[in-house]
N, C-alpha and C positions, 0 to 999 in steps of 0.2 A: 494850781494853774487851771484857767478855762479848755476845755478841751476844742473851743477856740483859739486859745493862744498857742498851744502847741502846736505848732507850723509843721512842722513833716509827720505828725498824726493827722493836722487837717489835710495836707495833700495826698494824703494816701483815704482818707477818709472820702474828699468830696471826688476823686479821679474818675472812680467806677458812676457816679451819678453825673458826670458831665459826659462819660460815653451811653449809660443809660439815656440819657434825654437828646446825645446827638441820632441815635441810633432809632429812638424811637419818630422823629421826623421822618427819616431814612424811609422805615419801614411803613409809615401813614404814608409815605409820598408815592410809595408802589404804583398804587395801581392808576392813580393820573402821569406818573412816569411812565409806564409803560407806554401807555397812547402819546407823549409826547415822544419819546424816542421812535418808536415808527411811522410820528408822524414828519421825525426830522431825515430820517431817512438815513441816520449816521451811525456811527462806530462810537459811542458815547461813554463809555464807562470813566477816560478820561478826563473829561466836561466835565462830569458830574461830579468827580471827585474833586477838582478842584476849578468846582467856579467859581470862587472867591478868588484865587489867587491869579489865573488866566488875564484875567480884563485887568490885574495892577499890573504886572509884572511879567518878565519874561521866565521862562524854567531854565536853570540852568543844569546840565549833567549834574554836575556835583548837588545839586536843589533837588534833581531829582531821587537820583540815588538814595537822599538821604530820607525823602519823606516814604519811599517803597523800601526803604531798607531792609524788611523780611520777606518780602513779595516781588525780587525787581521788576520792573520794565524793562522788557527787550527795545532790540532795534525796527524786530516786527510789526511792535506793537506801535510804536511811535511812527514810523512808515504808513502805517495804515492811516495815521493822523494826517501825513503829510498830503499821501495821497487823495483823503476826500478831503482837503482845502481847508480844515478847520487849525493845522498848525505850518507857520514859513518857521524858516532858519532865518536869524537877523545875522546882521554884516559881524556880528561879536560870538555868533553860535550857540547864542540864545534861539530858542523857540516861544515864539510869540502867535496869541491866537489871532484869527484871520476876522474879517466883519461876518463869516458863518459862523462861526465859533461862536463869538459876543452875541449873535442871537439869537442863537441855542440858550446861551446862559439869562439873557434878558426872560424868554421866556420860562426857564428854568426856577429864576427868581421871583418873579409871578407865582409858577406855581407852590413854590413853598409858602410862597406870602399867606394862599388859600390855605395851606395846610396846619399851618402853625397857627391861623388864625380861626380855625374849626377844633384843631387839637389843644389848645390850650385858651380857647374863649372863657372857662369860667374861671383862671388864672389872670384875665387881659390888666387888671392892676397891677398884677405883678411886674410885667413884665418890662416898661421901662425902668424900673429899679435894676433888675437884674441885668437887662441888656447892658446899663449903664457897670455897673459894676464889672461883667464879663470884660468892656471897653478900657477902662482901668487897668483890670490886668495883661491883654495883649498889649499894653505900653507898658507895663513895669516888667514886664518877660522881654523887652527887645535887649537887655544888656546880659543877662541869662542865658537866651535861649540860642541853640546848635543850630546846624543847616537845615535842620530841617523848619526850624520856626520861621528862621529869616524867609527862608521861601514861600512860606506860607502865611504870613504877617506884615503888614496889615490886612486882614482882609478888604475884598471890594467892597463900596458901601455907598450907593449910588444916591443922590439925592431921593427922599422920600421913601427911602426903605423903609419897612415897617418893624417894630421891633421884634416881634417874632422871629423876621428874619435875620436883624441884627446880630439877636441872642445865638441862633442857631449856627450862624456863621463865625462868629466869635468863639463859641466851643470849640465848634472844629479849630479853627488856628491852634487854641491853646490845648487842644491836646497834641500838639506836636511839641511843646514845650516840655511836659512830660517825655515824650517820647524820647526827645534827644537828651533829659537828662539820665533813663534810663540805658540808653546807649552811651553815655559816658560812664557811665557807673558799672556796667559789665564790660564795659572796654577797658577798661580800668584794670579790672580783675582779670585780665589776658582772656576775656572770651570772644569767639565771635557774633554773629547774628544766629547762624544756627544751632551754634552752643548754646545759646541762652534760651533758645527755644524748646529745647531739650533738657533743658537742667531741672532736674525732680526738687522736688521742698528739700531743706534742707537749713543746715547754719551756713552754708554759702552761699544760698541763694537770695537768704533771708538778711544774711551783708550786703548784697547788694541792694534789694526793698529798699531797705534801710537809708543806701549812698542815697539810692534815685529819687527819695518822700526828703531827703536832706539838700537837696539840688532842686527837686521842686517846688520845694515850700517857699522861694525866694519872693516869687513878684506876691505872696499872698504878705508880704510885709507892709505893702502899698495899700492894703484897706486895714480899717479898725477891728476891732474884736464883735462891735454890732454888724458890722458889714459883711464880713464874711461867717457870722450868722445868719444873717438875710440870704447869703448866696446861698449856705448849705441848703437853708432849710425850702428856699425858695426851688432850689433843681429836685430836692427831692419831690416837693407837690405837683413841680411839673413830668417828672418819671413813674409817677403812678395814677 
């Protein structure tokens, strides 16, 4: 068997290079983040994290909860939202972002656009392939994936995105897809969030790997054996 086909070898293979390559966006975006955040004058770490998902959809507690599941959000921290105007409570108790918010993230999207488009320029063939592929699997993870995908899935995707940013936001969704099949798989095993956080190597720990690379290898069903060769090997050129 191709080390392709093996599905929960590829998900646990390619997971660490789709947070390599979301992460390295992240950290190229610094230092033009920096000057947008003080030039917005806001409490942003919220926005940032999920501007893909703000302009589709509302947050719900339970949405939230689930994508901060090791880190929560307080109610301080959401107040603080409330207070400078960038999140209402809707009529359902949903938190929905405000016309500040959306253009916080419009320019937000902007500036990744430049970023992904200086950081991975001598990649730029590649990367409608790959966005295109990324796109495939945040629709074959919607029958899969936990609360925290659903919340975080489909990303926004405005006309004339570029695909740098396409790609880079589509990662992020589907590492939440991971995420919650991870938290199934130690929930499983009677752990909590901070047990797991805490659990040394071990053969127990390595049964769970194991649940969570067998729960997430699903939506990789949905491409061919060439295709998610072209993903592997495509995030990896983009990760280094």
């Amino acid at each position: 068997m191709s080390r392709f086909d093996d599905l929960p070898g590829y998900a646990a293979s390619i997971a660490p290079l789709i947070d390599a390559v979301h992460l390295g966006v992240l950290i190229a975006s610094r230092p033009l983040g920096r000057e947008l955040v003080e030039r917005s004058g806001l409490q942003t770490d919220l926005l940032v994290d999920l501007r893909y998902v703000l302009p589709a959809r509302p947050l719900t507690r339970g949405g939230l909860a689930a994508l901060y599941r090791y880190n929560p959000f307080d109610d301080a921290e959401i107040g603080a939202q409330l207070v400078q105007g960038t999140l209402v409570v809707d009529h359902e108790g949903g938190l929905r972002a405000t016309a500040r918010a959306l253009t916080f993230i419009t320019e937000l999207y902007g500036l990744h656009a430049a970023v992904t488009g200086e950081l991975w320029a001598e990649h730029a063939e590649r990367l409608p392939e790959l966005a295109a592929l990324a796109g495939r699997l945040v629709a074959a993870s919607a029958d899969s994936g936990g609360e925290a995908f659903t919340q975080a899935a489909p990303p926004h995707e405005p006309e004339g995105t570029p695909e740098g940013v396409l790609l880079f936001n589509r990662l992020a969704a589907l590492r939440y897809h991971r995420a919650d099949a991870h938290a199934a798989a130690w929930g499983e095993a009677g752990l909590t969030a901070a047990q797991i956080v805490g659990l040394p190597s071990g053969p127990f720990r390595d049964r769970i790997e194991e649940e969570t690379n067998r729960r997430a290898a699903v939506p990789y069903e949905a491409l061919t054996t060439r295709e998610r060769q072209t993903l592997l090997l495509g995030l990896n050129a983009l990760g280094h």
